[in-house]
C-alpha positions as CSV (number, residue, x, y, z in Angstrom):
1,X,97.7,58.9,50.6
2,X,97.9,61.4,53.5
3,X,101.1,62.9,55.4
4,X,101.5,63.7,58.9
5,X,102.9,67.2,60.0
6,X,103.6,68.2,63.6
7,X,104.4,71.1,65.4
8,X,108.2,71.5,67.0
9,X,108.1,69.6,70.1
10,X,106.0,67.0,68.5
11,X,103.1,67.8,70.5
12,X,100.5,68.2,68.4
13,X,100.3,65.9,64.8
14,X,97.7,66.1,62.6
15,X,97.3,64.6,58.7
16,X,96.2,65.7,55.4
17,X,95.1,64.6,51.9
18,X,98.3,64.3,50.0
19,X,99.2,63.5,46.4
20,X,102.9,64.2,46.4
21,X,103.1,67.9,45.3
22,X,102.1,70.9,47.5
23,X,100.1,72.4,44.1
24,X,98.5,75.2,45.8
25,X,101.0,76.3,48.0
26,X,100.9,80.2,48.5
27,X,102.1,82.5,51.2
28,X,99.7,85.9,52.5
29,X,101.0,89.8,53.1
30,X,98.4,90.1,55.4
31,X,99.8,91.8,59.3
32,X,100.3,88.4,61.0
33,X,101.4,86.1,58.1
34,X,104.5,89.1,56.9
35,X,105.3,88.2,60.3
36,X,105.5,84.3,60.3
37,X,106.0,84.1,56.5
38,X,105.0,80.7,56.4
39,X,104.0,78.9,53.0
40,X,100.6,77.4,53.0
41,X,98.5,74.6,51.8
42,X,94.4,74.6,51.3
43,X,92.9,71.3,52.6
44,X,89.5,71.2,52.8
45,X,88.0,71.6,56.5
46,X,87.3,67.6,57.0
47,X,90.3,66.5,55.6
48,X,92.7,67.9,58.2
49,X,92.7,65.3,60.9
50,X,94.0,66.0,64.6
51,X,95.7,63.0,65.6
52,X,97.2,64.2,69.2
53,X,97.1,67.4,70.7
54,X,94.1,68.8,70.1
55,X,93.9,70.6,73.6
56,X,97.6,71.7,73.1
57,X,96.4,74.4,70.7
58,X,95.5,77.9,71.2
59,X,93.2,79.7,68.9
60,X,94.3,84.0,67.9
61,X,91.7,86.1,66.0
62,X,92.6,89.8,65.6
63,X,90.5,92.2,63.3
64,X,87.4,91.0,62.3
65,X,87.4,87.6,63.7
66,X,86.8,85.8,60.1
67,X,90.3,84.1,60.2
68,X,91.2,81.1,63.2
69,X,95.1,80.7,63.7
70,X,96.2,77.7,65.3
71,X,99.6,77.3,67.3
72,X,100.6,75.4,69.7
73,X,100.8,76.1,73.3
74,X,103.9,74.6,74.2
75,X,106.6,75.3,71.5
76,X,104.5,78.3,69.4
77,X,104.3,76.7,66.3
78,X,101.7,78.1,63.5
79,X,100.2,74.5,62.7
80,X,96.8,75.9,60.6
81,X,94.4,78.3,60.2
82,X,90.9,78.2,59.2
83,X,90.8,80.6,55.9
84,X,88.8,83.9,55.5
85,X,89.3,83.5,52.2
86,X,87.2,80.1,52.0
87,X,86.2,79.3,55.6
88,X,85.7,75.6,54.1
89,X,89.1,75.2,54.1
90,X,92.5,75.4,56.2
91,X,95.9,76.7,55.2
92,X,98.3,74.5,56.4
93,X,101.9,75.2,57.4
94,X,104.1,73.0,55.0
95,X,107.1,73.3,57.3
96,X,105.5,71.0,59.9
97,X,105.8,68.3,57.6
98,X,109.3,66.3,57.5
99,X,111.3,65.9,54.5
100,X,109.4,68.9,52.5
101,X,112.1,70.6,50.8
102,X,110.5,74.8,52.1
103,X,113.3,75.8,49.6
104,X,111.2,74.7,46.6
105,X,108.5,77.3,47.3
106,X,110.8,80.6,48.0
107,X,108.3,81.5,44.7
108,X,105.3,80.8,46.5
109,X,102.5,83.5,44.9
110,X,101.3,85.7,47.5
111,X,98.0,86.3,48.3
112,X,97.0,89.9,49.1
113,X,96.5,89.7,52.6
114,X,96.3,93.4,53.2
115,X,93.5,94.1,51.0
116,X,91.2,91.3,51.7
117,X,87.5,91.8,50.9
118,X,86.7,90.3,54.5
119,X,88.3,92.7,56.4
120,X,85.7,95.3,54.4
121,X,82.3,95.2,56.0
């Protein structure tokens, strides 16, 4: 089964791989995600599927590049980001998918951001 999240103005909507529970949900410490304090999802790289909007994303990198976040241009929205962590993989905003209760994960483990081993060379 797969669920379809969108940013706010609906203009970009991608889908993901989902079984009905956000097991792996965590949230990062890291500069930028403090900020946004968004709770993620992993997906694997090929299983996150741009359905419309593609060209209304814009990419930001700071530091050493290793991490890609994805918002979109229109309403600002963190959609995704491809993972330093396990560049295989995207974390996924669970708040751009309806009827997900972002309540349910205000114990979300947190991943140490600040300290990241990729952020080390």
């Amino acid at each position: 089964m797969t669920i379809t999240g969108s940013c706010h103005c609906g203009g970009v909507t991608f889908t993901i791989p989902f079984d009905g529970d956000f097991v792996n949900a965590k949230r990062c410490d890291c500069s930028l995600c403090r900020r946004r304090w968004a709770v993620m999802a992993s997906v694997e790289l090929a299983d996150l599927k741009i359905i419309r909007g593609e060209e209304l994303l814009t990419l930001y990198q700071w530091n050493t590049g290793e991490a890609k976040h994805y918002f979109c241009k229109t309403c600002g929205i963190y959609t995704f980001h491809k993972r330093r962590a396990d560049p295989t993989t995207y974390g996924v905003n669970i708040a751009c998918f309806d009827n997900v209760d972002i309540h349910a994960f205000k114990d979300a483990k947190i991943t140490d951001g600040v300290n990241h081993p990729c952020d080390r060379k």
